[in-house]
C-alpha positions in Angstrom: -16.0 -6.0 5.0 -13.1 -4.0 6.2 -13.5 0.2 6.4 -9.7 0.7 4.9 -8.5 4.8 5.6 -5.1 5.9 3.5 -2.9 8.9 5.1 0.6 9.9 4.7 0.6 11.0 1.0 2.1 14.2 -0.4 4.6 16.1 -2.5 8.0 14.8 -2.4 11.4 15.3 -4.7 12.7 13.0 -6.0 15.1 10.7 -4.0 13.0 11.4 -0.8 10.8 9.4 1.4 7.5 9.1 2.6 5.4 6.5 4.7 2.0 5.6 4.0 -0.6 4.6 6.8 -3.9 2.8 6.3 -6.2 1.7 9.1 -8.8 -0.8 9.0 -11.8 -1.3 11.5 -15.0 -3.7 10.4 -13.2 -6.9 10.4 -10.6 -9.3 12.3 -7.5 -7.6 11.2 -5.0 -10.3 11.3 -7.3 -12.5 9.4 -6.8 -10.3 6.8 -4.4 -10.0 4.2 -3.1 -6.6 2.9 -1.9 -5.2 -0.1 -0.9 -1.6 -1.7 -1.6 -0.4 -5.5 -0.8 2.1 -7.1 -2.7 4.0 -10.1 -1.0 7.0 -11.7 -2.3 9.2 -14.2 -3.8 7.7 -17.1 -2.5 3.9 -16.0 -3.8 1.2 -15.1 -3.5 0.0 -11.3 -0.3 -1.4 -10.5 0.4 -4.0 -7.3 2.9 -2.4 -5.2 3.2 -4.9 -2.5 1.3 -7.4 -0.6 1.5 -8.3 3.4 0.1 -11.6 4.9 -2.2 -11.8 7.6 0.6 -12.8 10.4 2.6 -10.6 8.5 5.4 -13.7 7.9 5.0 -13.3 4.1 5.7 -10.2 2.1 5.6 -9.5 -1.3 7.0 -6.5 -3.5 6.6 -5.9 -7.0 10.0 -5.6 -9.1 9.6 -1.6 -9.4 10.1 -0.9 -5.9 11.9 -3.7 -4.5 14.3 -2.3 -2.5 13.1 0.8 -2.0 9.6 0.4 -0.6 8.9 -2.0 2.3 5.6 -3.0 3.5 4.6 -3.8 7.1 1.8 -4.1 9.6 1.1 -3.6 13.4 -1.7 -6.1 14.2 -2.0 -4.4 17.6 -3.5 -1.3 16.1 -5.1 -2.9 12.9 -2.2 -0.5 10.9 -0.7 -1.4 7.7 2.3 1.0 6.4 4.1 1.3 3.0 7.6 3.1 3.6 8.7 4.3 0.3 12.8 5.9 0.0 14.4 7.3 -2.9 11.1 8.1 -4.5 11.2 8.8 -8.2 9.3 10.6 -10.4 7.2 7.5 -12.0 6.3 6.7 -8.4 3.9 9.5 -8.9 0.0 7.7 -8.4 -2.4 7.3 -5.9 -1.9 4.7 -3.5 -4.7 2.5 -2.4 -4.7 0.3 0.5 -6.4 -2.9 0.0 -7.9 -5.8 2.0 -8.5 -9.5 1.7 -8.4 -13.3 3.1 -5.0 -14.2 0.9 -2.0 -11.8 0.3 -2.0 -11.3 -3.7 -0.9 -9.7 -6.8 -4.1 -9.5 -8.1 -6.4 -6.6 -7.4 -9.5 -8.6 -7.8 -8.4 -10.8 -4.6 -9.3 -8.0 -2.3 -12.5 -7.1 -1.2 -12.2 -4.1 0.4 -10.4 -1.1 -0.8 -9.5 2.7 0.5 -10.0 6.1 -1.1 -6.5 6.2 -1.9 -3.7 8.6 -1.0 -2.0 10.5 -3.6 2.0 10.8 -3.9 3.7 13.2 -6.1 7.3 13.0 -6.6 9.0 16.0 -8.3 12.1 15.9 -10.3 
C-alpha cells in the first residue's frame, strides 16, 4: 500500500486560494489512481475530485467544479488539489486518497492520508 502525506492546508478568507500537496512513496505511482475528499465538521466524507493513473481522466464533483482542479506530477509521485475562490462551506479536512481505478467512491481506495485541514473564513 501506498504511504499518502497531505500538506498545504490553512486558514483562508473567503474567495482566496490555496493548493494542496500529497506525496505518495510504497507503491508504483502511476499505477495508481488518486482522489481528494473532504470531511467537514460533523459531515460525512465528501469526493472532491478524482485523477487517473496517467493522469488523462479527471473527475470533479459538482461543488467545486470550476473552482478546484486536480492534477498530478508522476515524476515526483505528487498529486495537487488547487482550490480558488474558496468559500466558507469548503471548510473540512482534506484527505488524499489512493487506488488502482480513479473513483467517486471512498471505499475504492486503499490507502488514505492523515488529512490536511482547510478553513475558509467569511
Amino acid at each position: 500500500q501506498a504511504h499518502l502525506v497531505e500538506s498545504g492546508g490553512g486558514l483562508v478568507q473567503a474567495g482566496g486560494s490555496l493548493r494542496l500537496s500529497c506525496t505518495a512513496s510504497g507503491g508504483t505511482f502511476d499505477n495508481l489512481a488518486m482522489g481528494w475528499f473532504r470531511q467537514g465538521a460533523g459531515k460525512e466524507r465528501e469526493f472532491v475530485g478524482a485523477i487517473s493513473g496517467s493522469g488523462s481522466t479527471v473527475y470533479h464533483a459538482d461543488s467545486v467544479l470550476r473552482r478546484f482542479a486536480i492534477s498530478r506530477d508522476n515524476a515526483n509521485n505528487m498529486v495537487y488539489l488547487k482550490m480558488n475562490s474558496l468559500k466558507p462551506e469548503d471548510t473540512a479536512v482534506y484527505y488524499c486518497a489512493a487506488g488502482r481505478v480513479s473513483s467517486t467512491d471512498a471505499n475504492t481506495y486503499t490507502s488514505w492520508g492523515q488529512g490536511t485541514q482547510v478553513t475558509v473564513s467569511s
